[in-house]
C-alpha positions in Angstrom: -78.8 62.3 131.3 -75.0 62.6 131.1 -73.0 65.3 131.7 -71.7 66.8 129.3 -68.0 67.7 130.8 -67.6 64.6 133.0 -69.9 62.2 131.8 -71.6 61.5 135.5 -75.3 60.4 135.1 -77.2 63.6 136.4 -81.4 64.2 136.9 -82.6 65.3 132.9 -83.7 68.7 135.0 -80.8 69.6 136.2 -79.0 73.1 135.8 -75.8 71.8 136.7 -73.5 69.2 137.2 -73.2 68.4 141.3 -69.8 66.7 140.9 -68.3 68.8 138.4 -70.2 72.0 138.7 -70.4 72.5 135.0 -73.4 74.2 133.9 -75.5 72.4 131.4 -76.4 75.8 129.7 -72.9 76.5 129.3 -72.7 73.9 126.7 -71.9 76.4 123.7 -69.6 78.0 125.4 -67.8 75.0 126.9 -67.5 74.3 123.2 -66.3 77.2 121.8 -63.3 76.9 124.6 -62.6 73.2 123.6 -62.3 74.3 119.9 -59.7 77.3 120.4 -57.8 75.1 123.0 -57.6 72.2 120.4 -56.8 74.4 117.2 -54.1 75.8 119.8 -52.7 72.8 120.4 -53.2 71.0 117.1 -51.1 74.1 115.1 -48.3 73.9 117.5 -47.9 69.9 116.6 -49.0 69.4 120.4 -51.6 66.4 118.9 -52.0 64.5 122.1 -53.9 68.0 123.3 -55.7 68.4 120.5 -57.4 65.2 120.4 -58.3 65.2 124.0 -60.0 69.0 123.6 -61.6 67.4 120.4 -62.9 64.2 122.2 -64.3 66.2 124.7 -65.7 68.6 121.9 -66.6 65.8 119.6 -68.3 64.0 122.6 -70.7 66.9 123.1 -72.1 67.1 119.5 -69.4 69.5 118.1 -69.4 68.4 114.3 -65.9 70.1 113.5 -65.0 68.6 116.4 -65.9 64.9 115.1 -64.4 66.1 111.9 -60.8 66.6 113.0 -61.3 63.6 115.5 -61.1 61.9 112.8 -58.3 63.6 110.7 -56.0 62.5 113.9 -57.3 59.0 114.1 -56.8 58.8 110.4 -53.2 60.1 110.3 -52.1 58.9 113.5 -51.8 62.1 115.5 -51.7 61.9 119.0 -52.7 58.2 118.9 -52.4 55.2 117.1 -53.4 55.2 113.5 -57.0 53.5 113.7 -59.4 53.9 110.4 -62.4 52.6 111.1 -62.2 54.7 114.3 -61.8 57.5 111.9 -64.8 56.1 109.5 -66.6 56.3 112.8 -66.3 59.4 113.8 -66.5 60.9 110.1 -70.0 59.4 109.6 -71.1 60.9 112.9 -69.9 64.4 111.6 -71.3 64.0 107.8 -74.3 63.0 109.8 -74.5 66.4 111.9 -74.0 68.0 108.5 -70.0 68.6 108.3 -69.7 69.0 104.5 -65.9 67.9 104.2 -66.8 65.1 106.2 -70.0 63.9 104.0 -67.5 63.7 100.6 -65.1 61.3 102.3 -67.7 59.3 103.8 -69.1 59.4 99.9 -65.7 58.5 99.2 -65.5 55.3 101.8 -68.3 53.7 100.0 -67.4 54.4 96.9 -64.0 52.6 96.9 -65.1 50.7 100.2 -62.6 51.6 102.4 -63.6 51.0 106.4 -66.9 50.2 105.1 -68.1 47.5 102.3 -68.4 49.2 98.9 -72.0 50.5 97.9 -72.0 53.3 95.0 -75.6 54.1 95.8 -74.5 54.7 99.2 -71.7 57.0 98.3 -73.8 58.7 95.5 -75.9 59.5 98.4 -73.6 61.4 100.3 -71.9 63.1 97.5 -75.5 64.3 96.8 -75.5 65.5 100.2 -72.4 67.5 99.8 -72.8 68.9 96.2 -75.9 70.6 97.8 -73.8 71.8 100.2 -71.3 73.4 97.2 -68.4 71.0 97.9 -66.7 71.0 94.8 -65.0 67.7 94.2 -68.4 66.2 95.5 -69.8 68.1 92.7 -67.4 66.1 90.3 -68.0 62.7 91.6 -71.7 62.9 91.4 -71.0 63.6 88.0 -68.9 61.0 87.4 -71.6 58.7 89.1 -74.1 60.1 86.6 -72.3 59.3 83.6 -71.2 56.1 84.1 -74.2 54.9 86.1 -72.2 54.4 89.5 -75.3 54.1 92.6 -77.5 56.1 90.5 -79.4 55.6 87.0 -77.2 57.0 84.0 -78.0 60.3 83.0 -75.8 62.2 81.0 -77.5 65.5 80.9 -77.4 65.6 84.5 -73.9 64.3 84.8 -72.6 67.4 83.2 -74.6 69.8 85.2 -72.6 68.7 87.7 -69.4 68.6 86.0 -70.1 72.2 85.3 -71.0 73.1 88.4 -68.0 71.8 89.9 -65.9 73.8 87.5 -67.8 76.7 88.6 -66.9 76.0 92.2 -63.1 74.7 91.4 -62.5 71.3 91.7 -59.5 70.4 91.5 -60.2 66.7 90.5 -62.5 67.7 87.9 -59.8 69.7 86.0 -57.1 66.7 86.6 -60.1 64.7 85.2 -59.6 66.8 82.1 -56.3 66.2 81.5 -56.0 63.1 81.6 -59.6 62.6 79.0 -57.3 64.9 77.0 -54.4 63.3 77.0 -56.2 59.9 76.3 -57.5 61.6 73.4 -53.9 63.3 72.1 -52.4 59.5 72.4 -55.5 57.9 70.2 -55.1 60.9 67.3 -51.4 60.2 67.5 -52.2 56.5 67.0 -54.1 56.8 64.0 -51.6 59.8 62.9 -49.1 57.1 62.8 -50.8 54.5 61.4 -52.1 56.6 58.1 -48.5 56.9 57.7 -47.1 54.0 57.6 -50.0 52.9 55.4 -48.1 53.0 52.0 -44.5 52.4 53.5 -42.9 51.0 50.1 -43.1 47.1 51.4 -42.0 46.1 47.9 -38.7 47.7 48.9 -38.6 45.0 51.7 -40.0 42.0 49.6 -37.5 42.9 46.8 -34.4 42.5 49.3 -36.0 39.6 51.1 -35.9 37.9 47.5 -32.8 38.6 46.5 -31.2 37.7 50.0 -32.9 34.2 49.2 -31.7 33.7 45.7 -28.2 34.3 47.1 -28.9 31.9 49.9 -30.2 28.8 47.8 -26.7 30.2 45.5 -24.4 29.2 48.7 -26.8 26.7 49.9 -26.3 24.8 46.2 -22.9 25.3 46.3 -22.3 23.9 49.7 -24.4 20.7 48.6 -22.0 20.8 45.3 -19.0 20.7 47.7 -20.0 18.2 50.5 -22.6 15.5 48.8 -23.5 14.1 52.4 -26.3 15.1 55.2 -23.8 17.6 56.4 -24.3 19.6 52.9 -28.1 19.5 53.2 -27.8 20.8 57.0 -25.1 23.4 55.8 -27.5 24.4 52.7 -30.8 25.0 55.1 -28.4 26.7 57.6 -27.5 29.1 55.0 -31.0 29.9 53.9 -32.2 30.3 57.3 -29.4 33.1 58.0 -29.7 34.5 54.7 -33.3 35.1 55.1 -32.7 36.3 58.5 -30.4 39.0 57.8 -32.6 40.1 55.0 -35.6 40.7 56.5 -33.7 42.7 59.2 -32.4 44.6 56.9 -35.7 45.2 55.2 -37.8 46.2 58.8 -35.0 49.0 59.6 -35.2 50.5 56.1 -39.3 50.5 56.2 -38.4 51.9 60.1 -36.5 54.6 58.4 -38.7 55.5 56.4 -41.5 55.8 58.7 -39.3 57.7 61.1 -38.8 60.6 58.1 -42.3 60.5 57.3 -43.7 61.0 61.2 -41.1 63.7 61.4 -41.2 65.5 58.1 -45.6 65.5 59.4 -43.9 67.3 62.9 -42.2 70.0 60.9 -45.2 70.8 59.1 -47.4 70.8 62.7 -45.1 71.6 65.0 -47.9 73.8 67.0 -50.2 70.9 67.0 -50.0 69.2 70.5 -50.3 66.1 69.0 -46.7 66.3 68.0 -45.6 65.4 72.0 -47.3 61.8 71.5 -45.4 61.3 68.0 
């Protein structure tokens, strides 16, 4: 076997290390020092410390250790930014149980980041962690349940997790419900507006359109009247074109008007309905 301080090969019944005197049943405690030196170091912004006390922690078994190897290998603390060395070392601690660490793995293979995606795979470790009362794990295995994501749709277990990870405070699961209540404030302000602009008086329009075409075919006659050539006939359909034109513009801002008044005379009379911010 190794040891577990210098890493010399040593005889698998030996008490201690002949090169580095380290004790091989002082493992826990060589652990525990590692940790408090690298927590030290890591709060004091001393990162190139830190991730040689968490190697050497992480190297030994230490799943926190592995844990916040990764954190620096993911952020680029102490080292160069590397994430798949990061994936590495956050499987080995989801794998030694770390619950943090098992939702972002469930996370890599969800989105298939460092790894190639497989939702059955990441439903697997978000299982792992919900067990473990992780709360935002809690939420994505629900999530997975209700939209069949690496696991058969199920939609009575989907919101037992949901409610479970309300109970335990995700943070994601309440920005989740926002946002499916917004999306449902915007559709209900949709159809609001639509049901009033049903019976916007179009004949209003139509009426104007018409009577901005008779005056145009009145020029346009005149205009052939006045100059019996092609340049009449261009000058007529010119006149028509721009008289219907102007017209219908007309027309669409008075029916916009009027839908305007309507959307906020229905405000006024629900002004404490939250609907009225998507209006």
């Amino acid at each position: 076997m190794k040891c577990p301080k210098c890493k010399h090969e040593i005889p698998d019944d030996s008490k201690f290390c002949p090169d580095c005197q380290f004790r091989i049943d002082d493992k826990e405690e060589r652990i525990k020092q590692l940790m408090k030196e690298a927590k030290q170091a890591y709060d004091a912004g001393d990162y190139g410390q830190s991730l040689i006390a968490y190697q050497e922690a992480a190297n030994l078994g230490h799943a926190e250790a592995q844990y916040m190897l990764a954190v620096q290998y993911d952020n680029g603390q102490g080292t160069l930014k590397d994430r798949q060395t990061a994936h590495n070392w956050l499987l080995k601690a989801a794998q030694n149980g770390h619950v943090h660490a098992q939702y972002f793995v469930g996370e890599h293979y969800y989105y298939g980041e460092c790894v190639k995606q497989d939702k059955q795979e990441a439903a697997k470790w978000y299982q792992k962690a919900a067990n473990a009362q992780h709360p935002d794990a809690a939420f994505k295995l629900g999530l997975c349940y209700k939209n069949g994501n690496g696991v058969e749709r199920d939609d009575n277990l989907a919101q037992q997790y949901f409610e479970k990870a309300k109970e335990l405070g995700s943070e994601k699961y309440m920005d989740y419900l926002a946002q499916q209540r917004e999306q449902e404030l915007i559709k209900r302000a949709a159809d609001i507006k639509e049901e009033l602009n049903s019976n916007v008086p179009w004949l209003r329009g139509c009426a104007i359109c018409s009577l901005g075409m008779i005056l145009s075919i009145i020029v346009s006659s005149l205009c052939i009247f006045c100059f019996l050539s092609w340049f009449g006939v261009i000058l007529c359909l010119l006149c028509i074109i721009c008289g219907v034109s102007i017209t219908m513009h007309i027309a669409a801002k008075m029916d916009n008007d009027e839908s305007k008044k309507r959307i906020m005379k229905w405000k006024e009379s629900h002004h404490d309905d939250p609907v009225c911010k998507y209006l």
